[in-house]
N, C-alpha and C positions, 0 to 999 in steps of 0.2 A: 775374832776380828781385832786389829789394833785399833788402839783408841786413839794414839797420838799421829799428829799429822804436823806437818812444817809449815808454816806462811813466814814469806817472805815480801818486806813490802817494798813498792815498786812507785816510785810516784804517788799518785792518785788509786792505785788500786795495788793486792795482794796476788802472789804467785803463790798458791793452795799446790801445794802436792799429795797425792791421795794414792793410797792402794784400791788395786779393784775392787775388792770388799768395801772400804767405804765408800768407793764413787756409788758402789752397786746399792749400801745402805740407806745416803742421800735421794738416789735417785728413786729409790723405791717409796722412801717418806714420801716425795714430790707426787707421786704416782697416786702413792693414797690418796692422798689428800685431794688431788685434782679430781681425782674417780667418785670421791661419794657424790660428785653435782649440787654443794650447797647452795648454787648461786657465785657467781663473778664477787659481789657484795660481802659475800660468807670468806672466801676464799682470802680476798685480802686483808682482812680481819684476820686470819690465820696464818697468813705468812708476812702481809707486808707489801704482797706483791700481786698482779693482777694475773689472770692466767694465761697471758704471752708472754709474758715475764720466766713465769713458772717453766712454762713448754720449753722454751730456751732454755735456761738451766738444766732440765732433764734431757733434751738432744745434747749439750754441751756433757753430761753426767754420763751417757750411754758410750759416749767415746772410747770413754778410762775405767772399761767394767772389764776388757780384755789384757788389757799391760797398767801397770803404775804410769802416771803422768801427773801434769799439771795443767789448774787451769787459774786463768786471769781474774781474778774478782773485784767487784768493787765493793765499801765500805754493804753496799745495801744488799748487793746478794751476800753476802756474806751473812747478814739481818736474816735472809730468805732463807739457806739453810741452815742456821741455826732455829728460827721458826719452825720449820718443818719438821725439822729430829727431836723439837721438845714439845709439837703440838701432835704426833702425827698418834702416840698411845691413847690420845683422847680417842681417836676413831674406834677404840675396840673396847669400849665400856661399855657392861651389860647390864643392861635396864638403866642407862643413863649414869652410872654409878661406880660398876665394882669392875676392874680390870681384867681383863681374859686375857693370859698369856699365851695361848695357843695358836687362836686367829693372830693375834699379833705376828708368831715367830712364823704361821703359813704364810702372810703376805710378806713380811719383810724381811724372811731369810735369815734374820739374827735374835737375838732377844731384847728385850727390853733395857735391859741394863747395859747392851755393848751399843744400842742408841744413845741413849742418857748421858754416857763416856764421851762416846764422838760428840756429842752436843757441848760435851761441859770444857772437852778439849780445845773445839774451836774459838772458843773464849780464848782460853789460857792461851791457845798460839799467838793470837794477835796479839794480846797482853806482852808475852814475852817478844815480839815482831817490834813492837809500840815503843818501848821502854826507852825510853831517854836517856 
């Protein structure tokens, strides 16, 4: 999977261009996360965002898992997947603790480390998007 992606800022919000692969890695974060049922409470702790929030992003994510596009974000969802892609490894720690990479790469298609990427990229895009 590529790691790097483009934002472009737009006003008040970022035009995110994303390959299927990562709309598909995002959305699948979101998916975890939403599926273990910690509680509405738990959920926003972990992203930032409530889970109609979430739902929306993943319908808006499911779009661009077929062709490369783009989608509109704002400062906060942006917050949201980025939460997602660096919380969603917590879900597959065993006995609380040690990392299982395997459940990992079944539910999310990729490994831990082409998350991590995408995670650490969408920093840097806006950074470099921001730059004055």
């Amino acid at each position: 999977m590529r790691a790097q992606i483009r934002v472009i800022p737009e006003g008040e919000t970022f035009i995110v261009r994303l390959a299927p692969s990562q709309a598909a890695a995002i959305g699948n974060a979101l998916e975890t996360l939403r599926s273990r049922d910690l509680g509405d409470e738990a959920l926003a702790v972990q992203l930032g965002a409530d889970r109609a929030e979430a739902e929306e992003l993943i319908r808006r994510l499911r779009e661009l898992r077929e062709a490369p596009g783009e989608l509109r974000l704002g400062l906060r969802e942006l917050h949201v997947v980025h939460s997602a892609l660096t919380t969603v490894a917590t879900m597959f720690l065993v006995k609380g603790r040690h990392f299982s990479e395997e459940p990992f790469h079944n539910a999310m298609g990729v490994f831990r480390e082409d998350v991590d990427a995408l995670a650490q990229h969408v920093v840097q895009a806006v950074a470099e998007a921001t730059r004055h």
